[in-house]
C-alpha positions in Angstrom: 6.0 25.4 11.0 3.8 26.8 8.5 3.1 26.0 4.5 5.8 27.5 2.7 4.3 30.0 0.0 2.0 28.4 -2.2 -0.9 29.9 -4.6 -2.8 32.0 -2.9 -5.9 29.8 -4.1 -4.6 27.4 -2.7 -3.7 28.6 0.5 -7.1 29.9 1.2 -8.2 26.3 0.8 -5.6 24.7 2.7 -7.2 27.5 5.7 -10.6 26.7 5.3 -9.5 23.0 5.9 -8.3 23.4 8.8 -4.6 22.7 7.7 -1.9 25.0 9.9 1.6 22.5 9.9 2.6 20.9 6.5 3.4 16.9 6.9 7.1 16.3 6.2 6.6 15.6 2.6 3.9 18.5 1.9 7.1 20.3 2.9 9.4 19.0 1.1 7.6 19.2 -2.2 7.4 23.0 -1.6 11.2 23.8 -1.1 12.1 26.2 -3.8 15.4 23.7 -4.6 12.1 21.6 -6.2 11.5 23.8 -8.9 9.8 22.0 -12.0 11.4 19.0 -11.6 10.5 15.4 -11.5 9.9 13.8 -7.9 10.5 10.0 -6.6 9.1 10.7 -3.1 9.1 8.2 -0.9 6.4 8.4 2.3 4.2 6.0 4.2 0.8 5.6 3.7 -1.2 8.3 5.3 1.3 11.1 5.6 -0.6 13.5 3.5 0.5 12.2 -0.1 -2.2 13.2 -1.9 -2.3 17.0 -0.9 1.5 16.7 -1.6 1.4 16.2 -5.0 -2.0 19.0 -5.5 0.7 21.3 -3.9 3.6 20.3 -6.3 2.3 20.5 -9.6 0.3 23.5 -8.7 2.6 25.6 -10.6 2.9 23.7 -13.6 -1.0 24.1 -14.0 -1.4 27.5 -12.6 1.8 29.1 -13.2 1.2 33.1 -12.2 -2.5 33.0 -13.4 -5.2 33.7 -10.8 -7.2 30.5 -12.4 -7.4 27.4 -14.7 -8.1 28.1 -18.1 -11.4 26.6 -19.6 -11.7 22.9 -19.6 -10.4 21.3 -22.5 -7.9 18.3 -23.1 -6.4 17.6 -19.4 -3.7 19.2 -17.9 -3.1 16.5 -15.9 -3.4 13.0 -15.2 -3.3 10.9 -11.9 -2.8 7.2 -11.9 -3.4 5.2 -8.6 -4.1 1.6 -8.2 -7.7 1.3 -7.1 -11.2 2.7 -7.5 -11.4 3.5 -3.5 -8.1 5.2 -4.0 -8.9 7.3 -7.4 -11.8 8.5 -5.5 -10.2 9.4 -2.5 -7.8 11.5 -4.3 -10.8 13.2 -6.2 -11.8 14.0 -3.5 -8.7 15.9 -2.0 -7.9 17.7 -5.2 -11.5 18.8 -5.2 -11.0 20.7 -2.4 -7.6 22.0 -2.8 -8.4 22.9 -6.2 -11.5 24.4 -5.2 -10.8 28.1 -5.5 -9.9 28.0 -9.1 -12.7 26.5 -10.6 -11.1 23.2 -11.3 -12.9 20.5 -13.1 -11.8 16.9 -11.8 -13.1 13.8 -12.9 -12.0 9.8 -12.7 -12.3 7.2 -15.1 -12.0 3.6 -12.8 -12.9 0.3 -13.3 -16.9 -0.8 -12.1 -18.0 2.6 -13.3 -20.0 3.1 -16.5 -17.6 3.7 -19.2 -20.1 5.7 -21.7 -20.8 8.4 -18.5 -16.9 8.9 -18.2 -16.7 9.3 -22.0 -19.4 12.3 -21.8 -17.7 13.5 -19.2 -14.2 13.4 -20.8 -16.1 15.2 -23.9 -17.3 18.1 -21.8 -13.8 18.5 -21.1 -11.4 18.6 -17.6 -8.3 19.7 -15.8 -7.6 16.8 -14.0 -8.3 13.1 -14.7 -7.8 10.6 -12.1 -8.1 7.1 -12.6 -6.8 3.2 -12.6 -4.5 1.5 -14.7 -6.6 -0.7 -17.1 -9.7 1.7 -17.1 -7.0 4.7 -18.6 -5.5 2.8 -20.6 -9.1 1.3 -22.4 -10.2 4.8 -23.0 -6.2 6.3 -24.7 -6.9 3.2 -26.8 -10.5 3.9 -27.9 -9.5 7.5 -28.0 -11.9 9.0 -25.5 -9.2 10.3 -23.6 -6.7 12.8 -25.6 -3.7 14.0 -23.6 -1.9 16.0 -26.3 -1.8 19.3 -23.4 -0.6 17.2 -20.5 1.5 18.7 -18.1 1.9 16.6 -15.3 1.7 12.6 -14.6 1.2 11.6 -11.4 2.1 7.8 -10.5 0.5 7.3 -6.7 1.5 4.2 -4.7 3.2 2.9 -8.0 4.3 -0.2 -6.0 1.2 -1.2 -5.3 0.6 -0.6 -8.8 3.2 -3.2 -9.8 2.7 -5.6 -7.4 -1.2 -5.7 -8.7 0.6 -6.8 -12.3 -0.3 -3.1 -14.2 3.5 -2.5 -15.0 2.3 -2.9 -18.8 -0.6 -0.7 -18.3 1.7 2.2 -16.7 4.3 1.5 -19.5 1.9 2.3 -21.9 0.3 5.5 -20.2 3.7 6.9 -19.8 4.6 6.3 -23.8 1.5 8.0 -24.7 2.3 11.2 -22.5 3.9 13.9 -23.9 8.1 14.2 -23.9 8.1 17.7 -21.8 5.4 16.9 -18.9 6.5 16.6 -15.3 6.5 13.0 -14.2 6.0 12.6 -10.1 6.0 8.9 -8.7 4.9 8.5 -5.2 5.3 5.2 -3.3 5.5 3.8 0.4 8.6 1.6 -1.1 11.5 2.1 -3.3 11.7 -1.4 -5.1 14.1 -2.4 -8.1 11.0 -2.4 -10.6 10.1 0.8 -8.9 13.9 2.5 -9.9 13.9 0.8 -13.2 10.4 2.9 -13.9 12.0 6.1 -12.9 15.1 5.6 -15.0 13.4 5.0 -18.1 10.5 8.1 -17.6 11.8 10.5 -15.3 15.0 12.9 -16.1 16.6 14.7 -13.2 14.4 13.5 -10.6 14.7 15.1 -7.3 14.7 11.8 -4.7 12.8 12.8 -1.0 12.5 10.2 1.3 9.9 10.8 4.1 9.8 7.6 5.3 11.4 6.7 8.9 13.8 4.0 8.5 13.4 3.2 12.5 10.1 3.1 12.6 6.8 1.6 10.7 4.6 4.5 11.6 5.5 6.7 15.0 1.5 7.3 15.2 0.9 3.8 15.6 0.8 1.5 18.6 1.4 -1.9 17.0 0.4 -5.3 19.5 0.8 -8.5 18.7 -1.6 -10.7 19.9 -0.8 -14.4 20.8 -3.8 -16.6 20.3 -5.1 -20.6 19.5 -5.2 -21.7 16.3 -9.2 -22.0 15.9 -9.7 -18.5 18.3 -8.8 -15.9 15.4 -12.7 -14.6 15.5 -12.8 -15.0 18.9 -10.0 -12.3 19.4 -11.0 -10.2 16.9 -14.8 -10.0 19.0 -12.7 -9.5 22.2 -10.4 -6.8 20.4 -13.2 -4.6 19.0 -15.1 -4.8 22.7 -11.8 -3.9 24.4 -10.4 -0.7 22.0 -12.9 2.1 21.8 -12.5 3.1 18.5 -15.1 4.9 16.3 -14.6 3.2 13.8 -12.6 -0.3 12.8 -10.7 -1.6 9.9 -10.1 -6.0 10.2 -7.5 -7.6 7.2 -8.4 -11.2 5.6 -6.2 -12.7 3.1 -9.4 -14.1 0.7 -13.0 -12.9 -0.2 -14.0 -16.3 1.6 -12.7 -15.4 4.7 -14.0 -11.4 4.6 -17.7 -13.5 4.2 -17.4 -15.9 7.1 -15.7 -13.0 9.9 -18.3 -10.6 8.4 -21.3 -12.9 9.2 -19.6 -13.7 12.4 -19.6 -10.1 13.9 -23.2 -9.1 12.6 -24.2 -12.5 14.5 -22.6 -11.2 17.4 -24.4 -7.3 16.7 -21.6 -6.0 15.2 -22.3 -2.5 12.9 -20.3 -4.2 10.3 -19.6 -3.9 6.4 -17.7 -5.8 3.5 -15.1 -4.8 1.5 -14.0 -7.7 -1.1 -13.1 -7.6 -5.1 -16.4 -9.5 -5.6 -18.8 -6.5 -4.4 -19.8 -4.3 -7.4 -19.1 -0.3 -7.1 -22.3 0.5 -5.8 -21.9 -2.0 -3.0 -18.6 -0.9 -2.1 -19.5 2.7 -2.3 -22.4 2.4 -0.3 -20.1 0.1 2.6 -17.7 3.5 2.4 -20.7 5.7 3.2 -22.2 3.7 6.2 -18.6 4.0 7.7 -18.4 7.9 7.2 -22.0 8.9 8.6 -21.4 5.8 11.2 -24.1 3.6 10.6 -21.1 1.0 10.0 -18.3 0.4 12.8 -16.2 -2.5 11.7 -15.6 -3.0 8.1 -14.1 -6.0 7.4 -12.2 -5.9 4.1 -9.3 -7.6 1.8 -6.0 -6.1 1.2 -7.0 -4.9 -2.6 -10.6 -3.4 -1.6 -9.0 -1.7 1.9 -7.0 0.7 -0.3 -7.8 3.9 -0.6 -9.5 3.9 2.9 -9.2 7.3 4.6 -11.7 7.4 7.8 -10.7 10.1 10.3 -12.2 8.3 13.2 -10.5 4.9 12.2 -7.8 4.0 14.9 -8.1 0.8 14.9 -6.6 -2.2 12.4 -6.7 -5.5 12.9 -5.3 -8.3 11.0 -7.4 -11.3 11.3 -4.9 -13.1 9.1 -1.0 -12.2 8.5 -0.1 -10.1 5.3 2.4 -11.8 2.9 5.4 -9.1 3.5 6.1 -6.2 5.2 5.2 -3.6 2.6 1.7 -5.0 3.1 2.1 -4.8 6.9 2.6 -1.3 6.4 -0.1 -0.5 4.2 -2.8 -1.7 6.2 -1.6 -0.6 9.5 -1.0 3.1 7.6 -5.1 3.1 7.2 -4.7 4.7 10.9 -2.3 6.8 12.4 -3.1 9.5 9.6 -2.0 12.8 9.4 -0.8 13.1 13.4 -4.1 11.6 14.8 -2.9 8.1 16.9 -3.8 4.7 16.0 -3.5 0.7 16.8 -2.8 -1.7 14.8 -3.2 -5.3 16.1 -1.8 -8.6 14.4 -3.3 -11.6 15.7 -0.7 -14.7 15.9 -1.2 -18.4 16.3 2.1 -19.6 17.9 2.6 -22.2 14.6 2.9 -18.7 13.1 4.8 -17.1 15.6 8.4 -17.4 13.2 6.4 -15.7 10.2 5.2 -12.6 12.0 8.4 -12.2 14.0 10.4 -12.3 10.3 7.2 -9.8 9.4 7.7 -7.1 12.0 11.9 -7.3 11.6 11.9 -6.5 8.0 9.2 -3.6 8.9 11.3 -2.5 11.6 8.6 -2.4 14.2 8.7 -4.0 17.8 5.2 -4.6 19.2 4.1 -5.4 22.4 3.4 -9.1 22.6 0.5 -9.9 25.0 -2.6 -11.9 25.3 -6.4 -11.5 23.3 -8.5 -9.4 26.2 -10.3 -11.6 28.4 -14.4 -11.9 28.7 -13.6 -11.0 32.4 -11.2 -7.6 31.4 -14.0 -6.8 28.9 -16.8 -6.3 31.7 -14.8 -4.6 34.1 -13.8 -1.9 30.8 -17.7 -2.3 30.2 -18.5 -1.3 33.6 -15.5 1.6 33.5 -17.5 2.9 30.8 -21.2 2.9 32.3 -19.6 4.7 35.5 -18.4 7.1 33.0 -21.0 7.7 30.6 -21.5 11.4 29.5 -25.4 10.4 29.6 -25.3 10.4 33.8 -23.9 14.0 33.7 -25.9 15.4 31.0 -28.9 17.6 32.8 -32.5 16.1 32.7 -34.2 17.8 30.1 -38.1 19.1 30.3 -39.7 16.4 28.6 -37.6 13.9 30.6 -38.7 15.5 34.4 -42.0 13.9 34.6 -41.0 10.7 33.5 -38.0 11.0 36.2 -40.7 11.6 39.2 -42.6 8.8 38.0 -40.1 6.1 38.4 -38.7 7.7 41.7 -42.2 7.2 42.8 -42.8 3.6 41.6 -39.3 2.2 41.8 -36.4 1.8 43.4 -32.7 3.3 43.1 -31.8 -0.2 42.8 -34.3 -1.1 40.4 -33.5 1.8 38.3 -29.9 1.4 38.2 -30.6 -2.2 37.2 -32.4 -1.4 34.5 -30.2 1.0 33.3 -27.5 -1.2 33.5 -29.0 -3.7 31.8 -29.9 -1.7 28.6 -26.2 -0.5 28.7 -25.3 -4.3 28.5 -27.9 -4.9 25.3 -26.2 -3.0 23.1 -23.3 -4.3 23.8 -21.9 -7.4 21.8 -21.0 -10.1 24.6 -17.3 -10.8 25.0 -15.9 -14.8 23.8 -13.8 -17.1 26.5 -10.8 -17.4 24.6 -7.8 -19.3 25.9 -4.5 -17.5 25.8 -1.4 -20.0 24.6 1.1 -18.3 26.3 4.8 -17.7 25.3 6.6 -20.8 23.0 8.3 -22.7 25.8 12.3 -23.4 26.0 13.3 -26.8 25.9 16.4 -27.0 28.5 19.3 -28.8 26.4 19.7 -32.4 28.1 23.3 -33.6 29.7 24.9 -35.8 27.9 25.6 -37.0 31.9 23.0 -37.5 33.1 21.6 -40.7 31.4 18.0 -39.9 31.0 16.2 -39.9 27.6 15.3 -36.7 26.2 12.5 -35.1 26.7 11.1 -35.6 23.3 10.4 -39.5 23.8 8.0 -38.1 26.9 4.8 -37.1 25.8 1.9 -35.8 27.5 -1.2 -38.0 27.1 -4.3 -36.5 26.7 -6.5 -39.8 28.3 -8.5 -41.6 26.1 -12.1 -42.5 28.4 -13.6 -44.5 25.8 -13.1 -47.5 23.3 -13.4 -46.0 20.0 -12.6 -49.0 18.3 -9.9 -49.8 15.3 -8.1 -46.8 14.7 -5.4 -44.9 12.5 -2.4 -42.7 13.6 -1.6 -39.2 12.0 0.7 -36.5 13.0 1.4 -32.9 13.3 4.6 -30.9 13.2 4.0 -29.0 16.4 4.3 -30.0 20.3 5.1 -29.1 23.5 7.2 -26.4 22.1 4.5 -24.6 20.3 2.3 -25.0 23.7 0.5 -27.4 22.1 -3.0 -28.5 24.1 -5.9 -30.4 23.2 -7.7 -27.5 24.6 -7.3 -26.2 21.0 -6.0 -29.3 19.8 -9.6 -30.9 19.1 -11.0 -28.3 17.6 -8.4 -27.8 15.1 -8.6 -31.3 14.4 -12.3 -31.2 13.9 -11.9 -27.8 11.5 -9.1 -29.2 9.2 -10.7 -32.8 8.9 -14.2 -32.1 8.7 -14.8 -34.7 11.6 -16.3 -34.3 15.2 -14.8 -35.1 18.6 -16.2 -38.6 18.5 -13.7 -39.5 15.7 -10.5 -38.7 17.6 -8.9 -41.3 19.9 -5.4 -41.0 21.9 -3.2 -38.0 21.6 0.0 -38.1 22.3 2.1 -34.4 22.6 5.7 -34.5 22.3 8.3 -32.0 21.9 8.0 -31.1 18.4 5.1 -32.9 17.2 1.9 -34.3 18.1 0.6 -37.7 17.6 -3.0 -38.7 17.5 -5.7 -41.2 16.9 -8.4 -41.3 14.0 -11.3 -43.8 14.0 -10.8 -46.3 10.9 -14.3 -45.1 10.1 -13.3 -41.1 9.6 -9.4 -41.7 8.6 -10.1 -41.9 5.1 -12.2 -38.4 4.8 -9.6 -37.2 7.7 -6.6 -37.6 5.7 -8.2 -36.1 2.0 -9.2 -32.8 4.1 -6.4 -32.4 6.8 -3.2 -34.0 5.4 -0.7 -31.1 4.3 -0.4 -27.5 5.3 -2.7 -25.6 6.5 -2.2 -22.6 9.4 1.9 -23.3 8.9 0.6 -27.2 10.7 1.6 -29.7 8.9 -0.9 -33.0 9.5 0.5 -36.1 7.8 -0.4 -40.6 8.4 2.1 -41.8 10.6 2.9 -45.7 9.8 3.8 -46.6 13.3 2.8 -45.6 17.3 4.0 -42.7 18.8 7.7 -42.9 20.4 7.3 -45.3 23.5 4.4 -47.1 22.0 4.4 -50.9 20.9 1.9 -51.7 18.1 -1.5 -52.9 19.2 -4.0 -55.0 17.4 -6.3 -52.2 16.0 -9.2 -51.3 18.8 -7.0 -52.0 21.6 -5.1 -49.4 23.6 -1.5 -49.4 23.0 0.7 -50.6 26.0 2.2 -48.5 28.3 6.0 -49.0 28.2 7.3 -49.8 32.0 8.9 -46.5 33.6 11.2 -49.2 35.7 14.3 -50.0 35.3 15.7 -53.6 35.7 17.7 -54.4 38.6 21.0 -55.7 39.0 23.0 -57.5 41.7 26.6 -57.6 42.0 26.9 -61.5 42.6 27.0 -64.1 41.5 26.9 -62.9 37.7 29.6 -60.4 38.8 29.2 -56.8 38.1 26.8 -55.4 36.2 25.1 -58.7 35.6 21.7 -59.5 36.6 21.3 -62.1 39.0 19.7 -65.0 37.6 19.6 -67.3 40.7 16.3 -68.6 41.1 14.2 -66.8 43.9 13.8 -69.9 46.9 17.6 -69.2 47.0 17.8 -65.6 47.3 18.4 -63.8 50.6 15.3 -61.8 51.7 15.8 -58.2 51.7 17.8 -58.4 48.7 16.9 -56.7 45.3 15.3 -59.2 42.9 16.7 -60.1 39.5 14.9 -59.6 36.4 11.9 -62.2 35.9 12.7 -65.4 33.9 10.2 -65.9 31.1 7.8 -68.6 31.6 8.3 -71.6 29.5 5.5 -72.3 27.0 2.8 -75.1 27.9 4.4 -78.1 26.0 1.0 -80.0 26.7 
């Protein structure tokens, strides 16, 4: 379906671009039943939002003229939460806005102030910005708004949940009575409706986003893995999807530092994206993405915003977002605009209820499946040589001599070989990583049957050594959560700051998981791992695990006896043991439970 009738400046632009199909909301903003009303849209994050909004209050700035009037005061103002974002959106309008000589500047936060007050003085059509950087210049009176038409609020609840409610509150008093007031966000929230009460009359409601769906452009996967493995899958996840380009979530800035050392260890093409990079850094990060010097950026929810790469189809998320708006918003930074994307959530199973509750309030069912093995790497790695445009591409004029040589001097095998092997260089090297499985179901004992349940069995993990006295801790997680020393240890190791040599016994039960600390390390154990951490919960236990008698410290705990006593039907009549002594018991017949030796009265 084509663009409904816009200005003719516009259209030519939208042509140029490349644009034939409006997204649903670039259509809905146009219907003639919009008029100049105000607009609460509703979309997801990459549905073409920001070329929405150029489209709808093109007639409020244009009206029937053939171009903007000189620059001057601004006609209008967008307001979006981030610096990535304001610039993004400059640069859409730019375009769009193109053909009528429109001046667009943006006034964010990490930018020199004093350059954006000249360039508010030379005067401008359109002013994008942030929250608190807006506000700073209304109050210093840099930026006059007395010939506003239009107010743009863009991912306003993002805008909240970043705490600049008080910010937009005082943007939107400053504004002029009679302008047009268009809020677009991915969510409709009660702070959100209580905005558009108070500073919006007649608004028009459109609702673009699916209410099935998180994103129909987006294959979502959630990827079981071990506790201590996240970086391992994400290594294995990059090799295994080939994407152009790569987008991986962490919750902090210290977590962003340690993946993004991790992957340009591992020869990664990787960049930062945290709060704590200045502008510069972070526009220069953006650029190495774009021209593809950079194919993995590794960023925080806050700096990620705003990121609009055509060639990124892939999203990670190294560590679960807090809720499903958030879920949304980073897996939205692919799929954009009809182009198909993945986004991958990487789940330890003590994390398995959190991401389940995640993906059910964001409506989306994922395919649930294992981190790609080293093994399934090579054999994609080896799919790829076989198909390499390179062996199809005809051998050029320069390359012809250097071809006979090597036919001369070496063989097809040796020059295979070597071909393969520089294929393989470039190549980051997959990681072993262990795959969990599914959370095992505990069958629901007989209350028949007269055998203890299966949580007073645990699985030993076999202690080889004498480690000397020790202490007992435990965790809330077992058998249930396929709990293994496998990724036990290292866990254990990570959280308490202590190495292999420190840990004793462990014993794995149903729902938790018992374990041994030398006396030595329990002390520095305890201040590091005890309380939560990964959803595990590590606290001192005061006694054995179930099953266990107490032991002098150093010494193994006994193994409680598996038998049960026997029992004879005479003389002690039924049910009693037999006490007789053993010269006058029958042979052949069951022995009685062993009398306890007298003590040495000597």
């Amino acid at each position: 379906m084509p663009f409904r009738p816009t200005h003719p400046a516009l259209a030519a632009a939208l042509e140029e671009r490349g644009y034939q199909d409006p997204t649903p909301v670039q259509d809905a903003v146009l219907d003639p039943s919009v008029g100049e009303r105000d607009l609460l849209v509703s979309a997801q994050t990459g549905s073409g939002k920001t070329v929405a909004f150029g489209l709808a209050f093109a007639s409020t700035l244009l009206g029937e003229s053939d171009a903007l009037p000189e620059a001057g005061e601004p006609l209008a103002l967008v307001v979006a939460p981030t610096r990535e974002l304001a610039l993004q959106v400059q640069r859409e309008l730019e375009w769009l806005y193109s053909k009528v000589d429109a001046r667009i500047i943006t006034c964010v936060g990490g930018m020199d102030p004093r350059a954006e007050q000249r360039a508010l003085a030379r005067g401008a059509h359109i002013v994008v910005g942030t929250p608190g950087r807006l506000r700073d210049h209304l109050e210093r009176g840099r930026l006059l708004i007395g010939r506003l038409r239009v107010v743009v609020l863009d991912e306003a609840d993002e805008m909240l949940n970043l705490g600049f409610r008080e910010d937009l509150e005082f943007i939107l008093e400053a504004t002029p009575d009679e302008r047009r007031t268009l809020l677009f966000s991915a969510t409709l929230p009660k702070p959100i409706v209580s905005l558009t009460k108070r500073y919006q009359r007649n608004a028009m409601r459109i609702e673009a986003t699916s209410r099935d769906s998180g994103h129909a452009d987006i294959e979502y996967r959630a990827v079981r893995i071990a506790p201590t493995e996240s970086e391992l899958a994400v290594v294995n996840i990059l090799r295994q999807v080939d994407s152009q380009s790569a987008i991986v979530f962490c919750n902090t800035r210290e977590q962003v530092r340690h993946l993004h050392t991790g992957l340009v260890d591992r020869g990664f093409a990787a960049v930062a994206l945290s709060g704590e990079l200045g502008q510069a850094e972070r526009n220069q990060a953006m650029q190495a993405l774009r021209d593809g010097r950079a194919r993995v950026c590794v960023a925080t929810d806050v700096a990620a915003r705003g990121i609009d790469l055509p060639s990124l189809g892939l999203v990670i998320h190294a560590e679960l977002p807090n809720d499903a708006e958030t879920l949304q918003h980073r897996s939205g930074r692919t799929g954009r605009a009809g182009r198909k994307g993945v986004s991958v959530l990487l789940v330890s199973l003590s994390r398995r209820r959190k991401a389940e509750r995640l993906l059910s309030d964001a409506r989306i069912k994922p395919n649930w499946m294992a981190a790609p093995s080293a093994d399934e790497i090579r054999a994609l790695d080896r799919e790829r040589l076989l198909s390499d445009p390179i062996l199809s591409e005809e051998i050029g004029e320069e390359d012809q001599d250097v071809v006979r040589d090597l036919i001369a001097k070496r063989t097809p095998e040796e020059i295979a070989g070597a071909f393969a092997r520089l294929y393989r260089q470039r190549l980051p090297a997959p990681e072993d990583v262990y795959d969990p499985g599914e959370p095992r179901s505990v069958k629901p004992r007989r209350e028949d049957d007269g055998r203890p349940e299966r949580s007073d069995r645990a699985e030993r993990a076999p202690r080889s050594r004498d480690v000397g006295p020790t202490s007992w801790f435990v965790m809330d997680i077992g058998r249930r959560n396929n709990a293994d020393p496998k990724w036990l240890l290292p866990l254990l190791c990570r959280r308490g700051k202590i190495t292999r040599e420190d840990i004793g016994a462990i014993r794995i039960f149903d729902r938790e998981t018992r374990f041994e600390i030398v006396d030595a390390a329990a002390k520095r154990f305890a201040a590091s791992a005890e309380g939560l951490d990964d959803d595990i919960t590590i606290a001192s236990a005061d006694a054995p695990p179930k099953g266990e008698r107490s032991a002098p410290r150093g010494e193994r705990p006994a193994e409680r006896s598996t038998e049960r006593p026997r029992f004879n039907k005479k003389p002690g009549g039924p049910g009693k043991p037999d006490r007789r002594p053993a010269g006058n018991r029958s042979e052949g017949k069951p022995e009685g439970r062993p009398r306890k030796p007298r003590a040495n009265r000597d």
